[in-house]
C-alpha positions as CSV (number, residue, x, y, z in Angstrom):
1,X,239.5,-28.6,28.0
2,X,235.7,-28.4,28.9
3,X,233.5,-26.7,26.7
4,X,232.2,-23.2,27.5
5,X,228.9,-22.5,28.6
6,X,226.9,-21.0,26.4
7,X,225.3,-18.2,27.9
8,X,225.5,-15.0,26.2
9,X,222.7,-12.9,24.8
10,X,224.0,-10.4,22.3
11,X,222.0,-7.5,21.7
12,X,223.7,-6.8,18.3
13,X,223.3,-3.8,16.0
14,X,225.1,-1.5,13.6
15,X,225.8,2.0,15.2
16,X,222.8,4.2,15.4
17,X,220.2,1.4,14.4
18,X,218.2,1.2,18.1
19,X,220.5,-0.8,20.2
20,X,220.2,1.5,23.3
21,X,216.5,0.8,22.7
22,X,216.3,-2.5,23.0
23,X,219.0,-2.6,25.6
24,X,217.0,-0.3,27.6
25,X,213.6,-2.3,26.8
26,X,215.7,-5.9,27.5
27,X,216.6,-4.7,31.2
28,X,213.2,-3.0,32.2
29,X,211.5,-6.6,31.2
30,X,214.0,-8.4,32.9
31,X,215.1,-6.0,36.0
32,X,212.3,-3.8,36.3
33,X,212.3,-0.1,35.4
34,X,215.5,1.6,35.0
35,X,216.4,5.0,36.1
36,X,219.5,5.8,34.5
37,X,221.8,4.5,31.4
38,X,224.8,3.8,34.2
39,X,222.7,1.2,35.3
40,X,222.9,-0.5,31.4
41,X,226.9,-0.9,31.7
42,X,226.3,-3.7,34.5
43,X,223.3,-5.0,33.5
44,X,224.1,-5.2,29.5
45,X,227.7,-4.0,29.3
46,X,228.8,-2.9,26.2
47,X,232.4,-4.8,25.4
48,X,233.3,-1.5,23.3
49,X,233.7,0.2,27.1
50,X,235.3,-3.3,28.4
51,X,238.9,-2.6,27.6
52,X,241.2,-5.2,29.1
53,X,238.5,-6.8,30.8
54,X,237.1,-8.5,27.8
55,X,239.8,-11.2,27.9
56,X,238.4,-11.9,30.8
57,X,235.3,-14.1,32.1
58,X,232.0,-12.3,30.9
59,X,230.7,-9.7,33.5
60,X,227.0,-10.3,32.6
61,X,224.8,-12.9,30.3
62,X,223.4,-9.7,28.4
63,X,225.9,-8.1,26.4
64,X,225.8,-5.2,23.6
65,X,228.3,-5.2,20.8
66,X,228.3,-3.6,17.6
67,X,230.9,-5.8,16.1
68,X,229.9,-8.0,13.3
69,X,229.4,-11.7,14.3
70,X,232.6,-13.9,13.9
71,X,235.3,-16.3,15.7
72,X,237.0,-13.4,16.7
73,X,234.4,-11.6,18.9
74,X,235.1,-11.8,22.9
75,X,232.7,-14.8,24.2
76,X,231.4,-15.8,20.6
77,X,232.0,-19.3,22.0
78,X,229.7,-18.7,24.5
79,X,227.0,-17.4,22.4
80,X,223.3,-18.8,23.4
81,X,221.4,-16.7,21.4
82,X,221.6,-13.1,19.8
83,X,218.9,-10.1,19.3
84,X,219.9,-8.0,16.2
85,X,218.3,-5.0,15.4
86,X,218.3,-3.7,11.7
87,X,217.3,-0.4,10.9
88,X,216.8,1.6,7.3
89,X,220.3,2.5,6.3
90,X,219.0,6.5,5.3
91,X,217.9,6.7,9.1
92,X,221.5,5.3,10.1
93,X,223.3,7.6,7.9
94,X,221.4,10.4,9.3
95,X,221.8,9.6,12.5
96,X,225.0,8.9,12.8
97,X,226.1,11.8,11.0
98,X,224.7,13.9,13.9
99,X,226.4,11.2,16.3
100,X,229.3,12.1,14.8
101,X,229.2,15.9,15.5
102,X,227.9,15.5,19.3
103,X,231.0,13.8,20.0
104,X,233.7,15.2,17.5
105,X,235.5,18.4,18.1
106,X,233.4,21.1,16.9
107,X,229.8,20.8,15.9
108,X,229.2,21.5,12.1
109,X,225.7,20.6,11.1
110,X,225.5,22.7,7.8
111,X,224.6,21.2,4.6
112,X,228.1,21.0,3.1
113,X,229.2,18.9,6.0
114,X,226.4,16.7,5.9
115,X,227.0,16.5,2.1
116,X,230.7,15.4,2.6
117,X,229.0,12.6,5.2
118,X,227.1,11.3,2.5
119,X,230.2,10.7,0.4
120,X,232.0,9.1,2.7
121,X,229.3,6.8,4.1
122,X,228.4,5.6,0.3
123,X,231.8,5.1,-0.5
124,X,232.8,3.2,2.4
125,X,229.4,1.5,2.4
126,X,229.5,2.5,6.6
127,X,230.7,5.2,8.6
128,X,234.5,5.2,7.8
129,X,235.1,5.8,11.8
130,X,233.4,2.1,12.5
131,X,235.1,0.6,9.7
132,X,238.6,1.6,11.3
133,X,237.3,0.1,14.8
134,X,236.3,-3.2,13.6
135,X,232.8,-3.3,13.0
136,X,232.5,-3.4,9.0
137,X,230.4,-1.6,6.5
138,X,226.6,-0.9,7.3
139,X,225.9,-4.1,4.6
140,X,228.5,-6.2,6.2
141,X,227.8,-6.3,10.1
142,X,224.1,-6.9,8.9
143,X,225.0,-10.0,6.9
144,X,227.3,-11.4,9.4
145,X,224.4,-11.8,12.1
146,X,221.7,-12.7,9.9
147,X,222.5,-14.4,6.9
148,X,225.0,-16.7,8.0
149,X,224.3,-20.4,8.9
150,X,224.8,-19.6,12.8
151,X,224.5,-22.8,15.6
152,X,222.2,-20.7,17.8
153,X,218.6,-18.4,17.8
154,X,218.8,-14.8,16.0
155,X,216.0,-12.3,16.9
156,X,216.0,-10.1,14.1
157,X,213.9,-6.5,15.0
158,X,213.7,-3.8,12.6
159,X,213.5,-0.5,14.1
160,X,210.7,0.0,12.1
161,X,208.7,-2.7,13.4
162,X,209.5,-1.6,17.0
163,X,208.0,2.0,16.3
164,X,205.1,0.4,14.9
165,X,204.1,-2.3,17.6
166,X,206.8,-2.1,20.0
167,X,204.7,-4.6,22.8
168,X,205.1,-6.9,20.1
169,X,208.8,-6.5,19.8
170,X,208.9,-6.8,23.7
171,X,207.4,-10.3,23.4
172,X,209.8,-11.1,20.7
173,X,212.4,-10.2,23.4
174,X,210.4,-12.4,25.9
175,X,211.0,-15.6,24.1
176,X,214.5,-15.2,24.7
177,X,214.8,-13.5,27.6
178,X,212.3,-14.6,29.8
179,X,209.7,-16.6,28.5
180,X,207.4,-16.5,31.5
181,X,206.9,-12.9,30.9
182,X,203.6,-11.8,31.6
183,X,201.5,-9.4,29.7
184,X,202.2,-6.9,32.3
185,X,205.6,-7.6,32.3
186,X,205.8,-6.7,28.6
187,X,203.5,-3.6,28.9
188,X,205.7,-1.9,31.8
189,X,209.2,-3.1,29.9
190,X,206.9,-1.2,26.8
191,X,206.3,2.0,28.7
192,X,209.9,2.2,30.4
193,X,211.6,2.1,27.3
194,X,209.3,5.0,25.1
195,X,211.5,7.7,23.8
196,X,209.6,10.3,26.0
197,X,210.6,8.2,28.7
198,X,214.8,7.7,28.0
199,X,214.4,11.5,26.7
200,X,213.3,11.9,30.7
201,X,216.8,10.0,31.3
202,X,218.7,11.7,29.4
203,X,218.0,15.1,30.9
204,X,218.5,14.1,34.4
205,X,221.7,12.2,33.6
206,X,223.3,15.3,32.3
207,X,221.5,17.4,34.5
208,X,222.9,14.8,37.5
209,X,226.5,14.6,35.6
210,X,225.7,10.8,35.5
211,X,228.7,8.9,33.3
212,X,226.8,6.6,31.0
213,X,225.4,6.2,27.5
214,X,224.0,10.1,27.4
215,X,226.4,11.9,29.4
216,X,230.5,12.1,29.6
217,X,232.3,14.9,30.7
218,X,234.0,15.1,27.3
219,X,230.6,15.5,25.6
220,X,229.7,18.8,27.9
221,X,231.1,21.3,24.9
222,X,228.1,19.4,22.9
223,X,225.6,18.9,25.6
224,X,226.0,22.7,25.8
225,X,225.7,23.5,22.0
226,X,222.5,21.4,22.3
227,X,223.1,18.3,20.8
228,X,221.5,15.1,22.2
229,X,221.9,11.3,21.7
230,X,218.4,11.1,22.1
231,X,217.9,13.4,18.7
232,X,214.3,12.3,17.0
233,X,214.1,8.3,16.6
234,X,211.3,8.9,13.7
235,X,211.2,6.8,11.3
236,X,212.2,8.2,7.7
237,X,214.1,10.9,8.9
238,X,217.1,10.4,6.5
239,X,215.6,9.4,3.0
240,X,213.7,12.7,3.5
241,X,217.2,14.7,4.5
242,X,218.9,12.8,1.2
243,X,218.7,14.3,-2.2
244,X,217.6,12.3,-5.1
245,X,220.8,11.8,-6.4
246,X,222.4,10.6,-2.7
247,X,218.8,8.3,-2.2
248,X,219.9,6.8,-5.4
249,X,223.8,6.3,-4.6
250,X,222.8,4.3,-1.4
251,X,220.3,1.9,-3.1
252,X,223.1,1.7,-5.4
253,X,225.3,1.2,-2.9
254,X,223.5,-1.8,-0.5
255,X,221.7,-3.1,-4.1
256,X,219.5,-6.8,-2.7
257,X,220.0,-6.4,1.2
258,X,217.3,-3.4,0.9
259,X,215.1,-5.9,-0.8
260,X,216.1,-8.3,1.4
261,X,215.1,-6.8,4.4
262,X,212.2,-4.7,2.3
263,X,213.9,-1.3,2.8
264,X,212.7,-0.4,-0.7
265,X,211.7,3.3,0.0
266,X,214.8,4.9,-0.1
């Protein structure tokens, strides 16, 4: 039996950590600017939305996945390189909490729901709804990309970085991608990608009823209610949302990876 080619890119995160970022930023550098989120699922398809079709030959060399890195993921033997993007677990909590009410089945923002959310997500050290579908707690998916011995190049971007010098997150994204980029090149993927800019997206994607990462027809009761997946993307939105007590439980909770990865102002 030959040996597979290696020639996947993963762009790799835990939910709600900036992965539609850098997908977005990944294809504007490499395919010019992009004009809608359908356009993602053929240029960097996300093998949650693959179904079936993950057991067969992959549909593109940039893929998205939030599954933690293992033997088991579809085309792990064809890995060539991975982009993992690591963001403050306070801001993921926060954010996915209001992920989770766009798309459950009624909206309930108020403070005892949120409260309950906490719980579960310091508990379960993750969203308990990834945990069932395979992608581990917030602490584990991170250490499975970065911190095991792995026989090909990880990118790691902290959200946090990208806010602060995104062109030099681009050119981190260059390397692997295309190292030829020029400094054009990394300014227009720069200024395609802005939040102002996939805000700009998102509204005409609903507005247009276009299927992708901000609009599905089951989403409309949400869309309606106001609720966007494009919410804030700031940077320190959750520790400031999180009592003292909860700040403290989720230190508690992820212990040396905040260190590690010198997320110490929770």
């Amino acid at each position: 039996m030959s040996t597979p080619v290696k020639k996947i890119v993963w762009i790799a995160s835990y939910p709600k950590s900036g992965n539609t970022w850098v997908r977005f930023m990944a294809c504007n550098l490499l395919y010019g600017p992009q004009e809608s989120a359908a356009a993602l699922n053929t240029l960097a398809p996300d093998i949650h939305e693959m179904g079936a079709a993950v057991n067969g030959p992959a549909p593109a060399s940039l893929l998205k996945t939030h599954f933690g890195f293992s033997a088991q993921l579809p085309y792990a033997d064809q890995t060539a390189a991975a982009i993992y993007v690591v963001r403050d677990p306070a801001d993921v909590l926060v954010s996915n909490f209001f992920y989770s009410q766009r798309s459950g089945p009624q909206f309930d923002a108020s403070p005892d729901a949120f409260n309950r959310y906490v719980d579960a997500f310091v508990e379960h050290r993750g969203d308990p709804r990834w945990i069932e579908r395979g992608m581990g707690s917030w602490e584990d998916n991170v250490r499975s990309w970065l911190t095991s011995p792995r026989p090909f190049p990880v990118l790691k971007l902290r959200y946090e970085d990208m806010a602060a010098d995104p062109e030099t997150a681009c050119r981190g994204l260059a390397e692997i991608l295309r190292p030829d980029s020029s400094d054009a090149d990394v300014r227009q993927a720069v200024q395609s990608s802005s939040f102002q800019r996939m805000r700009d997206i998102e509204r005409a994607d609903i507005r247009n009823k276009r299927t992708g990462i901000f609009y599905k027809p089951y989403l409309q009761p949400s869309i309606d209610a106001g609720s966007r997946f494009m919410r804030r993307g700031v940077v320190g939105d959750g520790p400031g949302r999180l009592s003292p007590d909860q700040r403290a439980r989720l230190r508690s909770a992820f212990g040396s990876l905040l260190q590690e990865l010198d997320y110490s102002g929770i």
